[in-house]
mmCIF file of the protein (N, C-alpha, C, O) and its ligand, coordinates in Angstrom:
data_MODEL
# 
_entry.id   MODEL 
# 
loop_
_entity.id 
_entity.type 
_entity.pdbx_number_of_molecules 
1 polymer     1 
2 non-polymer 1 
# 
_entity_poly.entity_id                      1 
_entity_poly.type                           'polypeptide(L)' 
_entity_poly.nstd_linkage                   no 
_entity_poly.nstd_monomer                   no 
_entity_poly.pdbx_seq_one_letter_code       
;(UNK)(UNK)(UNK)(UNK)(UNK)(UNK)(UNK)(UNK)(UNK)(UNK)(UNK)(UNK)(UNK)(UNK)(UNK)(UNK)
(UNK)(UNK)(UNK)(UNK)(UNK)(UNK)(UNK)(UNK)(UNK)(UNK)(UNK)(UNK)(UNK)(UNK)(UNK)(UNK)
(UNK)(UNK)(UNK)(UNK)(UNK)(UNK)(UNK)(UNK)(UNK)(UNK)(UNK)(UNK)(UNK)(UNK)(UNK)
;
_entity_poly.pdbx_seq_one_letter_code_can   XXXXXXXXXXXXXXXXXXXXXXXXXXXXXXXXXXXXXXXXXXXXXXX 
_entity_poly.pdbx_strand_id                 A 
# 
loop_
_entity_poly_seq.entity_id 
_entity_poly_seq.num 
_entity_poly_seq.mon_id 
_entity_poly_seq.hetero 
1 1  UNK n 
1 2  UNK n 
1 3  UNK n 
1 4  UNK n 
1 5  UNK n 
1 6  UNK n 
1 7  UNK n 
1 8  UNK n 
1 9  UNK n 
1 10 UNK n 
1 11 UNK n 
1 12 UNK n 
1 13 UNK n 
1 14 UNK n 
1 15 UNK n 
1 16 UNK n 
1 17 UNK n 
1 18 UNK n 
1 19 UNK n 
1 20 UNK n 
1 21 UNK n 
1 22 UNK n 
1 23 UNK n 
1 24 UNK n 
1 25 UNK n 
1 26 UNK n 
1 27 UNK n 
1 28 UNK n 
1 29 UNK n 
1 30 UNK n 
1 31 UNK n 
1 32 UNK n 
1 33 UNK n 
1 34 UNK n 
1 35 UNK n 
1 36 UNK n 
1 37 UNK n 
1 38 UNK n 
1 39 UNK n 
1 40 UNK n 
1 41 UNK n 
1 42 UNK n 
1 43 UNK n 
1 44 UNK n 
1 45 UNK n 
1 46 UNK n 
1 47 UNK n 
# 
loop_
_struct_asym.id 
_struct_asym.entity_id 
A 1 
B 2 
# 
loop_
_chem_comp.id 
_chem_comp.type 
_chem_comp.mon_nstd_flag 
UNK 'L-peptide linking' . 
ZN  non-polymer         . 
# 
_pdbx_entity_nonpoly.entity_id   2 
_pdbx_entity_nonpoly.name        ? 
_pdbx_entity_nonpoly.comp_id     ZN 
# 
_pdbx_nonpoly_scheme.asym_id         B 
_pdbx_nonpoly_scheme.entity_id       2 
_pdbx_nonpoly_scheme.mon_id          ZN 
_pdbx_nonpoly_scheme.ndb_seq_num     1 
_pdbx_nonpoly_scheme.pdb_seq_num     101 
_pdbx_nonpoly_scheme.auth_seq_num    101 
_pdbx_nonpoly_scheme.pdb_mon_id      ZN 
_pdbx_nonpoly_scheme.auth_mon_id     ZN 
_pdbx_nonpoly_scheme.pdb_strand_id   A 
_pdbx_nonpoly_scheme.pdb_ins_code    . 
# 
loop_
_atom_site.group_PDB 
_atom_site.id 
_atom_site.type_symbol 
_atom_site.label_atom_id 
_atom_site.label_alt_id 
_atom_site.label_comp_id 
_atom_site.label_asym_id 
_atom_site.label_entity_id 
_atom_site.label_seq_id 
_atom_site.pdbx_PDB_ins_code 
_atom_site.Cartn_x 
_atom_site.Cartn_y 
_atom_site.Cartn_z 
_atom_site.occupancy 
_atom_site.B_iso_or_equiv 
_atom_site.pdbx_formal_charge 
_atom_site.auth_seq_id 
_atom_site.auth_comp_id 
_atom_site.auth_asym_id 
_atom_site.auth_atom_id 
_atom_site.pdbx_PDB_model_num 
ATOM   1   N  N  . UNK A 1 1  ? 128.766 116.251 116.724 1.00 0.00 ? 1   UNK A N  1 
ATOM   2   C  CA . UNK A 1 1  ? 127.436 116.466 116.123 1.00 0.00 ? 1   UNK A CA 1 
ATOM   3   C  C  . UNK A 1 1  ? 126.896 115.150 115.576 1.00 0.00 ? 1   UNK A C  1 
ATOM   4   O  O  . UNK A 1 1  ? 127.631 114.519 114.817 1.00 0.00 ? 1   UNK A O  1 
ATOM   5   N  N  . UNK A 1 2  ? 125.434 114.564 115.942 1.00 0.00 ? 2   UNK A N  1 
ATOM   6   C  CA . UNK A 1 2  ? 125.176 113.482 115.331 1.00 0.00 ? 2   UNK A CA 1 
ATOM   7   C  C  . UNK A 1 2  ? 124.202 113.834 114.252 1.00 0.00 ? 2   UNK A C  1 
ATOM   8   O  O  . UNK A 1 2  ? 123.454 114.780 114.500 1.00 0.00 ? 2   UNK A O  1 
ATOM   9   N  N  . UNK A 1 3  ? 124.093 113.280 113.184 1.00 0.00 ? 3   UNK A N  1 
ATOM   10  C  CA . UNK A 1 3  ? 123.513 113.426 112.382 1.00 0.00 ? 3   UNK A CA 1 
ATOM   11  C  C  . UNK A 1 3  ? 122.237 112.872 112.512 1.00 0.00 ? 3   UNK A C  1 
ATOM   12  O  O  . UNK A 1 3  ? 122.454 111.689 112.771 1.00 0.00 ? 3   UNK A O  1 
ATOM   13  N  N  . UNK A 1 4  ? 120.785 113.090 112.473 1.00 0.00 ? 4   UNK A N  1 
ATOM   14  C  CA . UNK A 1 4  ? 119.556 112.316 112.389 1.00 0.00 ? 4   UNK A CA 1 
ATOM   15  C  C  . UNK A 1 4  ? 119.191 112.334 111.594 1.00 0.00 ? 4   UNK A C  1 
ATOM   16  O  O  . UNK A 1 4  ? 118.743 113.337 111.037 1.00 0.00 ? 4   UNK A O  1 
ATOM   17  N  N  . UNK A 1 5  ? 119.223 110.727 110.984 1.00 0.00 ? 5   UNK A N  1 
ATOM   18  C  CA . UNK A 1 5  ? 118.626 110.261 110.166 1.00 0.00 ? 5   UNK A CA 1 
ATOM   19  C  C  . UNK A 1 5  ? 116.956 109.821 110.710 1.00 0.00 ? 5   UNK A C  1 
ATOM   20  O  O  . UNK A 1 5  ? 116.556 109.089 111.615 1.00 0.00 ? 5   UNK A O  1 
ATOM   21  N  N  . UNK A 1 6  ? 116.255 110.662 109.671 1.00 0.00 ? 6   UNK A N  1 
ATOM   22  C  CA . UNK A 1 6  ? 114.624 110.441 109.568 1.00 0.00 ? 6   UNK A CA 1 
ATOM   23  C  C  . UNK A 1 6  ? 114.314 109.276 109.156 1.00 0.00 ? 6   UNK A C  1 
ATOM   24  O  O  . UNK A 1 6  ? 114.330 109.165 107.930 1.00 0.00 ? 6   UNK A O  1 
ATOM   25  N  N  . UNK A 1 7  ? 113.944 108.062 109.935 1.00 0.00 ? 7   UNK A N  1 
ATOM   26  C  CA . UNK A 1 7  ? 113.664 106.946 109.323 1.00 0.00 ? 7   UNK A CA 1 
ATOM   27  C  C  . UNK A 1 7  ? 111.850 107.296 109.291 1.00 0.00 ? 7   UNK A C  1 
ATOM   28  O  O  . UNK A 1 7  ? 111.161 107.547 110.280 1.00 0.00 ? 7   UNK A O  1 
ATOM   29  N  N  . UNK A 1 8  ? 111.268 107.196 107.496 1.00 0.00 ? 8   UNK A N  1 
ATOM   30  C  CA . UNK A 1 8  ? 109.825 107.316 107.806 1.00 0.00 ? 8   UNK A CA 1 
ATOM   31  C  C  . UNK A 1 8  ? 109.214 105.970 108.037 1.00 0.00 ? 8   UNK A C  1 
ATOM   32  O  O  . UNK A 1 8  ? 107.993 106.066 107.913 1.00 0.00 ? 8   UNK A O  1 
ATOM   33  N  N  . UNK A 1 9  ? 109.639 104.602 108.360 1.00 0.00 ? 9   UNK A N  1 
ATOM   34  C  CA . UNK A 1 9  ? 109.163 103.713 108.886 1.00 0.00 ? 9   UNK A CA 1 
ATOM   35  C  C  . UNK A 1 9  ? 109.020 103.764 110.329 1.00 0.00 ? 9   UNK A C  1 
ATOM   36  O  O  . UNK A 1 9  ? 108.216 102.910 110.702 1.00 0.00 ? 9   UNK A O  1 
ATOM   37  N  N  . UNK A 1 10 ? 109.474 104.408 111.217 1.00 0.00 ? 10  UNK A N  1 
ATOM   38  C  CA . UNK A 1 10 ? 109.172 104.752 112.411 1.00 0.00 ? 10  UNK A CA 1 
ATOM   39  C  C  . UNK A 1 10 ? 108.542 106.351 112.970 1.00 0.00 ? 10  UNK A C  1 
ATOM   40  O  O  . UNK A 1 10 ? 108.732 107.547 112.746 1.00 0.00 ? 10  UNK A O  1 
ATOM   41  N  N  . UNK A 1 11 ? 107.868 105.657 113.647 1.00 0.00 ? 11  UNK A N  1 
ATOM   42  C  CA . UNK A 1 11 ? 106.881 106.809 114.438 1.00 0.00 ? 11  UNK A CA 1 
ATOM   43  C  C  . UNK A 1 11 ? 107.807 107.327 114.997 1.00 0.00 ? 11  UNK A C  1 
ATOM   44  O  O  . UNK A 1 11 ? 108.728 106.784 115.608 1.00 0.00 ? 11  UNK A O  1 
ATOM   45  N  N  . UNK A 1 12 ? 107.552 108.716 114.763 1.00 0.00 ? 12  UNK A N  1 
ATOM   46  C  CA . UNK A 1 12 ? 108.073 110.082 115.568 1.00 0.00 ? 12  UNK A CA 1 
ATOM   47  C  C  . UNK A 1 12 ? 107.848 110.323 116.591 1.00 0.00 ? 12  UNK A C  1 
ATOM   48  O  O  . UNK A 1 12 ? 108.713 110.911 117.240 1.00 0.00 ? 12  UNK A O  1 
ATOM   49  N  N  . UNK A 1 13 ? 106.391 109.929 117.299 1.00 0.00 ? 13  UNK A N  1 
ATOM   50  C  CA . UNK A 1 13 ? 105.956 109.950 118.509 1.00 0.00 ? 13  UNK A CA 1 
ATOM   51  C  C  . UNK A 1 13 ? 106.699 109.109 119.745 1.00 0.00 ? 13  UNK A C  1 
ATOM   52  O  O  . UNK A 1 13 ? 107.504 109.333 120.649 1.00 0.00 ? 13  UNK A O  1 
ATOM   53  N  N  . UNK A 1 14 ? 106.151 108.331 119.370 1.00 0.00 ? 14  UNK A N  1 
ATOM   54  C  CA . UNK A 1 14 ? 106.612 106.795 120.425 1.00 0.00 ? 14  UNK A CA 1 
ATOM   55  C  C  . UNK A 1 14 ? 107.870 105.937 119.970 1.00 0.00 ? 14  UNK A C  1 
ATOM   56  O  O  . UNK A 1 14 ? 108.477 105.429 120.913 1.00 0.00 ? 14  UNK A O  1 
ATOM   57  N  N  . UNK A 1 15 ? 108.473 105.632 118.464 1.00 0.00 ? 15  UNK A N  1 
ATOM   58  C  CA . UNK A 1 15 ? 109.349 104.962 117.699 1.00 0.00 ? 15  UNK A CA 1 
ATOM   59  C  C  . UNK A 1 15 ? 109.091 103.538 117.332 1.00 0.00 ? 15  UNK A C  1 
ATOM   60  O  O  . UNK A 1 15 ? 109.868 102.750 116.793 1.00 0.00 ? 15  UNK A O  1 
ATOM   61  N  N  . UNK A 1 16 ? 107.783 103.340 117.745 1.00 0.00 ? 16  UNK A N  1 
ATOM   62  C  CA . UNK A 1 16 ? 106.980 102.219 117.224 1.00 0.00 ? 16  UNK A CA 1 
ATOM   63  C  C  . UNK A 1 16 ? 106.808 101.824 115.618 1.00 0.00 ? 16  UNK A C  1 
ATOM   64  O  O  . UNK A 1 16 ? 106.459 102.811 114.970 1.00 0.00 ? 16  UNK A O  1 
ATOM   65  N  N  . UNK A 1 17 ? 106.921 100.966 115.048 1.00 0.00 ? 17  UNK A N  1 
ATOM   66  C  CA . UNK A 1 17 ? 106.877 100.777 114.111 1.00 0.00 ? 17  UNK A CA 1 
ATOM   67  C  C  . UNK A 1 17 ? 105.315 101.098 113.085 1.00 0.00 ? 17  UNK A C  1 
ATOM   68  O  O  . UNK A 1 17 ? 104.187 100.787 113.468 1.00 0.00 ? 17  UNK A O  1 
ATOM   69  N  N  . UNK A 1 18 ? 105.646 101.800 111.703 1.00 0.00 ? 18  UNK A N  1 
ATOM   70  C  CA . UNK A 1 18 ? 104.686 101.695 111.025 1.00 0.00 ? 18  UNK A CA 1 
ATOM   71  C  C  . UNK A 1 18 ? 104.452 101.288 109.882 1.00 0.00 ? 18  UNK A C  1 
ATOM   72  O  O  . UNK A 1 18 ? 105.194 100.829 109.015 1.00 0.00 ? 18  UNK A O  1 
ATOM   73  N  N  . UNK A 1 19 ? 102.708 101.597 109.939 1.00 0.00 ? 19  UNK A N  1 
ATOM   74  C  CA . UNK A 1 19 ? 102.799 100.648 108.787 1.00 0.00 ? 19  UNK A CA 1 
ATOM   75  C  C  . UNK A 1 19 ? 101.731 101.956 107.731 1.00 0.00 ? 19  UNK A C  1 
ATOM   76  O  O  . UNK A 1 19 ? 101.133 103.017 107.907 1.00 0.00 ? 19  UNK A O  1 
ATOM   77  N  N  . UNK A 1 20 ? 102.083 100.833 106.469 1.00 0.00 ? 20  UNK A N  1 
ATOM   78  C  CA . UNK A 1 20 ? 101.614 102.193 105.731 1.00 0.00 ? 20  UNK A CA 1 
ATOM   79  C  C  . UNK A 1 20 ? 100.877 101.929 104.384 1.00 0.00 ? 20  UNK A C  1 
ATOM   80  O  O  . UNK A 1 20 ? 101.171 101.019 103.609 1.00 0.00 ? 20  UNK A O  1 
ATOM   81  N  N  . UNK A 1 21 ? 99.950  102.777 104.216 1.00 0.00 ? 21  UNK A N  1 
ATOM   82  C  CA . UNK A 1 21 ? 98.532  101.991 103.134 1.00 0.00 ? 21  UNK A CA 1 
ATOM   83  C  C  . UNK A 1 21 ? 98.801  103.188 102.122 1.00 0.00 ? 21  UNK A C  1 
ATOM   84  O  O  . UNK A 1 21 ? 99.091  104.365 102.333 1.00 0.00 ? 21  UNK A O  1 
ATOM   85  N  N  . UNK A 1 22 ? 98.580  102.392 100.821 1.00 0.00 ? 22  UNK A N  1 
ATOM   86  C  CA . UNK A 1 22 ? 98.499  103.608 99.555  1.00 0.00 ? 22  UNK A CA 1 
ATOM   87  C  C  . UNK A 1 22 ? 96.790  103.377 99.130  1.00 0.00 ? 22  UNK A C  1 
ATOM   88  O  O  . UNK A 1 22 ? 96.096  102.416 98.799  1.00 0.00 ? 22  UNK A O  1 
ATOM   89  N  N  . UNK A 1 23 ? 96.604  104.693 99.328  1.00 0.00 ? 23  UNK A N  1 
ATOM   90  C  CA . UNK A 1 23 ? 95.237  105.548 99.145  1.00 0.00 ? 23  UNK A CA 1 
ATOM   91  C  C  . UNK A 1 23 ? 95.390  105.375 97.681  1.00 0.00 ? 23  UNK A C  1 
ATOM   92  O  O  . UNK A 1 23 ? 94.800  104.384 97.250  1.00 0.00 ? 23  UNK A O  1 
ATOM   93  N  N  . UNK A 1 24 ? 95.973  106.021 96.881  1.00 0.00 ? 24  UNK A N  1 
ATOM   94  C  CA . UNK A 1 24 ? 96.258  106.716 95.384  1.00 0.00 ? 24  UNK A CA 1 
ATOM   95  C  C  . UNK A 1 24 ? 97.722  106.583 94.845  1.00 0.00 ? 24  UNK A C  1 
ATOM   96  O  O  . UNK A 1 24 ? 98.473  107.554 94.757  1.00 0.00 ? 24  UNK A O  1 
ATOM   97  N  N  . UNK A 1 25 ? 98.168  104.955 94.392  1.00 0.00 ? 25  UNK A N  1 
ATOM   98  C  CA . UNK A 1 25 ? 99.263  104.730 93.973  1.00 0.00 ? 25  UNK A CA 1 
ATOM   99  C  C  . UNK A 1 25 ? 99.575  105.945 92.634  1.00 0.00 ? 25  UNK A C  1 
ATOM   100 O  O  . UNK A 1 25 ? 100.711 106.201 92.233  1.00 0.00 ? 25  UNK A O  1 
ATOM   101 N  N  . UNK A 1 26 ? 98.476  106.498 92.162  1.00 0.00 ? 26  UNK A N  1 
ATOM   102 C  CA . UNK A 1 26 ? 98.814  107.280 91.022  1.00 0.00 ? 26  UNK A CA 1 
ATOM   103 C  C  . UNK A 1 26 ? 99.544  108.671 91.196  1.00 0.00 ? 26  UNK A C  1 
ATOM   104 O  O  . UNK A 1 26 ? 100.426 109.355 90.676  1.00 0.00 ? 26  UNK A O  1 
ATOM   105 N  N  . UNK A 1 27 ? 98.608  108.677 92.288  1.00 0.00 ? 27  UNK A N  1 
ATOM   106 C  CA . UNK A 1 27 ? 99.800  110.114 92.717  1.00 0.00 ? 27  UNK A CA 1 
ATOM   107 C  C  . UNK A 1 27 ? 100.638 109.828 94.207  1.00 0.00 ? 27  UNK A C  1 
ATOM   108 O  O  . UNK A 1 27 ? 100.811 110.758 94.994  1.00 0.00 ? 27  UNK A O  1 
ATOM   109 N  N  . UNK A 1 28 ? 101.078 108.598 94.463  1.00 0.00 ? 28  UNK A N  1 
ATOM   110 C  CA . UNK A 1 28 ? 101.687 108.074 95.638  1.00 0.00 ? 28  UNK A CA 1 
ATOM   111 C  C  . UNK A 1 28 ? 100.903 109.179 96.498  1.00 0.00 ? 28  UNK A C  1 
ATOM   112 O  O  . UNK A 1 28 ? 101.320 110.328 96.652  1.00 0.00 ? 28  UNK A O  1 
ATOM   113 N  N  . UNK A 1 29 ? 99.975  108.785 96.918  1.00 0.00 ? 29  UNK A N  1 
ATOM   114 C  CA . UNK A 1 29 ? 99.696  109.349 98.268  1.00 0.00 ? 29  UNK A CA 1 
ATOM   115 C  C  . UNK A 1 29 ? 99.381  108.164 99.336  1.00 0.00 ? 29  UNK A C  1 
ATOM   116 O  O  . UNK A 1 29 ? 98.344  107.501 99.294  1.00 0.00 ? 29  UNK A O  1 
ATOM   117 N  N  . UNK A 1 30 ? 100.484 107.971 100.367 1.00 0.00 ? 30  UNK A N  1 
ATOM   118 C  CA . UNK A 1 30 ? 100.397 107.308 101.340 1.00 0.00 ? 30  UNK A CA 1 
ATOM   119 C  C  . UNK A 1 30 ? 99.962  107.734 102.405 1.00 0.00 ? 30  UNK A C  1 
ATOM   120 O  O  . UNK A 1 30 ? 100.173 108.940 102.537 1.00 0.00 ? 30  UNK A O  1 
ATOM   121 N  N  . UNK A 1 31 ? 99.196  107.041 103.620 1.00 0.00 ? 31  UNK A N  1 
ATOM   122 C  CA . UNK A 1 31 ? 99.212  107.050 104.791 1.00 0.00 ? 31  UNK A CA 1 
ATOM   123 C  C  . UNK A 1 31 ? 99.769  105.857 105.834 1.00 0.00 ? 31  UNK A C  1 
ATOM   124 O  O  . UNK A 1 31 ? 99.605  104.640 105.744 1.00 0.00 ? 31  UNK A O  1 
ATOM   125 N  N  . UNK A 1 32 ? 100.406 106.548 106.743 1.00 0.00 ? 32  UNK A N  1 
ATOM   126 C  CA . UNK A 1 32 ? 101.330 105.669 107.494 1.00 0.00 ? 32  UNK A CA 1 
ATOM   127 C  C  . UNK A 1 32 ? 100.263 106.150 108.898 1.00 0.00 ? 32  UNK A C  1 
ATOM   128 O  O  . UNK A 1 32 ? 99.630  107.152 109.231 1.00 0.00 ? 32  UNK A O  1 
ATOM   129 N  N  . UNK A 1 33 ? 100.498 104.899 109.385 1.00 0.00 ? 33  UNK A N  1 
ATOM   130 C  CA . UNK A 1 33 ? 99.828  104.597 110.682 1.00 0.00 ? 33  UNK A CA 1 
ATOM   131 C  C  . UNK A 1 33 ? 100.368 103.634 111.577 1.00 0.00 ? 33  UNK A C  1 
ATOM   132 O  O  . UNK A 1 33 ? 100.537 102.468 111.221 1.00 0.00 ? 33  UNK A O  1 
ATOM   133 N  N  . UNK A 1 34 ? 100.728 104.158 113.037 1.00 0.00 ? 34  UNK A N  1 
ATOM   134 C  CA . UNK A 1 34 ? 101.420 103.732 113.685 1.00 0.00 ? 34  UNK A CA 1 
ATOM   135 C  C  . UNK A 1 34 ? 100.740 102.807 114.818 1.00 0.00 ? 34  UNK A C  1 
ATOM   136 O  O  . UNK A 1 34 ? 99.890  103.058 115.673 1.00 0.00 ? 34  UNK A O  1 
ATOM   137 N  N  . UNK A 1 35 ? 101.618 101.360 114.405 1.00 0.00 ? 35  UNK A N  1 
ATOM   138 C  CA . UNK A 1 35 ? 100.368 100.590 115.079 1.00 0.00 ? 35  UNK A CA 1 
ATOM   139 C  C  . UNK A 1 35 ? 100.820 100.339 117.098 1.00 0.00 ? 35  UNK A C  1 
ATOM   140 O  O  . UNK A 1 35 ? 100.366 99.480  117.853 1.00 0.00 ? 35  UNK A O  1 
ATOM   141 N  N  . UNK A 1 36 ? 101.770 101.388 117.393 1.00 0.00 ? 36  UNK A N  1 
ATOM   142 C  CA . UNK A 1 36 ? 101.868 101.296 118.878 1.00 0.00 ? 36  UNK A CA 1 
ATOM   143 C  C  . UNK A 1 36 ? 100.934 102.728 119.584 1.00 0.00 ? 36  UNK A C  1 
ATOM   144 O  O  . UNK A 1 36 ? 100.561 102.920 120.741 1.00 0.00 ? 36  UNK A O  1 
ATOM   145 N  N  . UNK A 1 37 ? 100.844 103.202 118.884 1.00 0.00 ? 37  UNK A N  1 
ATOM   146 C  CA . UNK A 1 37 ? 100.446 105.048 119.314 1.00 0.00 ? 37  UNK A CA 1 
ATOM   147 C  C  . UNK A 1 37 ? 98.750  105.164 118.327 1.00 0.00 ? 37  UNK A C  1 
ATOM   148 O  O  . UNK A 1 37 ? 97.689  105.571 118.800 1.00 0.00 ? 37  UNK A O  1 
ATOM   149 N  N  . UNK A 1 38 ? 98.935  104.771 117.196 1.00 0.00 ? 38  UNK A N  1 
ATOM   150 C  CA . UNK A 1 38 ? 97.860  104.829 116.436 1.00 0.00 ? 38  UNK A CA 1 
ATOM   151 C  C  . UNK A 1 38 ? 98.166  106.090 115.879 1.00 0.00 ? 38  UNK A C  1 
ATOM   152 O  O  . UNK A 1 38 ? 97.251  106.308 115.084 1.00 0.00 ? 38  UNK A O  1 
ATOM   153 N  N  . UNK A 1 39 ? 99.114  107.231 115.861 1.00 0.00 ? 39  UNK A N  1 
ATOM   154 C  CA . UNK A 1 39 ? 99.089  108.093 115.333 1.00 0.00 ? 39  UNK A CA 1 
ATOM   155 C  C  . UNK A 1 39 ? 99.462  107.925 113.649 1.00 0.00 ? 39  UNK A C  1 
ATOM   156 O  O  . UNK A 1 39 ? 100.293 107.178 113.131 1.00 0.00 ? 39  UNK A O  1 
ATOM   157 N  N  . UNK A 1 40 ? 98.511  108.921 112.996 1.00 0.00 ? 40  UNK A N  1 
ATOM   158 C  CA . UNK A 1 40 ? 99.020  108.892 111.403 1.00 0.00 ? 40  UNK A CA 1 
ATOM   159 C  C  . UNK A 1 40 ? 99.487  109.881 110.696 1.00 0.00 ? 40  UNK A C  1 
ATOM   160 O  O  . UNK A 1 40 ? 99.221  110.993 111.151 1.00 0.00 ? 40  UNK A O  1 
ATOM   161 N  N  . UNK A 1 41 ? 100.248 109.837 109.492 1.00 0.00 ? 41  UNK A N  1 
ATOM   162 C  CA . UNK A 1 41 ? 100.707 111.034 109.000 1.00 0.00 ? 41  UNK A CA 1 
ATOM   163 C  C  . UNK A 1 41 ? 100.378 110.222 107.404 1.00 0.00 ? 41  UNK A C  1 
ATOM   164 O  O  . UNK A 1 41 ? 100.238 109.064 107.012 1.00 0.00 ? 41  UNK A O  1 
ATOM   165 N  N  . UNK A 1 42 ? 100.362 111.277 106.947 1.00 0.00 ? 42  UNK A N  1 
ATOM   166 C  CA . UNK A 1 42 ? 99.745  111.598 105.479 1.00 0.00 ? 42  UNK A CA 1 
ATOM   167 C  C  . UNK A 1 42 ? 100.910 112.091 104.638 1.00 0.00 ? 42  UNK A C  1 
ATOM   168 O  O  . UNK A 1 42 ? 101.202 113.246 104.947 1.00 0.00 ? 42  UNK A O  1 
ATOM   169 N  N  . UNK A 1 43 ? 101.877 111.444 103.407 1.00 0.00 ? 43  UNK A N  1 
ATOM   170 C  CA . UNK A 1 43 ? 102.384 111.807 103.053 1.00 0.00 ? 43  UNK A CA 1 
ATOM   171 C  C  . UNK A 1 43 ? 102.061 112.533 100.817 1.00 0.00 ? 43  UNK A C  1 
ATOM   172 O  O  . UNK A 1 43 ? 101.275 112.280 99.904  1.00 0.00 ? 43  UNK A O  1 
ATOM   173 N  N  . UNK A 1 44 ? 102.845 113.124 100.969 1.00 0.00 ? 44  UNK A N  1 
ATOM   174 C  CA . UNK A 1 44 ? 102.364 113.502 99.563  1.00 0.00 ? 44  UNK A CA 1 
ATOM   175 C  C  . UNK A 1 44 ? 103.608 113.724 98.905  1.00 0.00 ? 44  UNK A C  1 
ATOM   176 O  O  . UNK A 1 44 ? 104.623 113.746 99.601  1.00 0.00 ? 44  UNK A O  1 
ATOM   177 N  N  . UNK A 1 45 ? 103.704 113.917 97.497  1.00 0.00 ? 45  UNK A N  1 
ATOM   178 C  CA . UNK A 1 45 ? 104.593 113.834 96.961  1.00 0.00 ? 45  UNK A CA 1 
ATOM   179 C  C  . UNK A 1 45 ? 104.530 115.368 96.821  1.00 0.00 ? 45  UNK A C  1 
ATOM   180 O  O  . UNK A 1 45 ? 103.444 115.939 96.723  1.00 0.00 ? 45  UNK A O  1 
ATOM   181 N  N  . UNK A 1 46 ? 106.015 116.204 96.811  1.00 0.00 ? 46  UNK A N  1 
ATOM   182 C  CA . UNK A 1 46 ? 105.807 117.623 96.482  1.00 0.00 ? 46  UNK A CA 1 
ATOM   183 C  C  . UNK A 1 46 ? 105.894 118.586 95.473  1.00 0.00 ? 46  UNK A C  1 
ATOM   184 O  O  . UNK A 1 46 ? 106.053 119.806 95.527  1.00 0.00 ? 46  UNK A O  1 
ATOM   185 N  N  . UNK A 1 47 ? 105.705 117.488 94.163  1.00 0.00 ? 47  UNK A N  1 
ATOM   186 C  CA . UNK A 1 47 ? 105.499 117.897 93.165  1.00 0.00 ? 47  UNK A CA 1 
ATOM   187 C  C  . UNK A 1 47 ? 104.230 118.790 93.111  1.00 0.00 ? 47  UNK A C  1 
ATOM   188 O  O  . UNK A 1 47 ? 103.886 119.311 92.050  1.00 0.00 ? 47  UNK A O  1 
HETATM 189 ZN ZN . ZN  B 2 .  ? 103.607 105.714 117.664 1.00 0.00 2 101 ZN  A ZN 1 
# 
């Protein structure tokens, strides 16, 4: 069994590297954007 480790510096899509902008350091809300695919994901804290 291998274990996968979720690296969130890499795109899920393609495994291209991303990069990632804070919108709202106050409530860490980041967006990561992947600069081989262009795809983005929106992260939030789940508090
Ligand atoms: Zn990508």
């Amino acid at each position: 069994m291998h274990a996968r480790a979720v690296d969130p510096r890499v795109c899920p899509t393609c495994g291209g590297a991303l990069a990632f902008e804070i919108l709202d350091d106050e409530r860490f809300f980041v967006v990561w954007s992947c600069v081989e695919c262009g795809v983005i994901r929106a992260t939030e804290p789940s508090a």
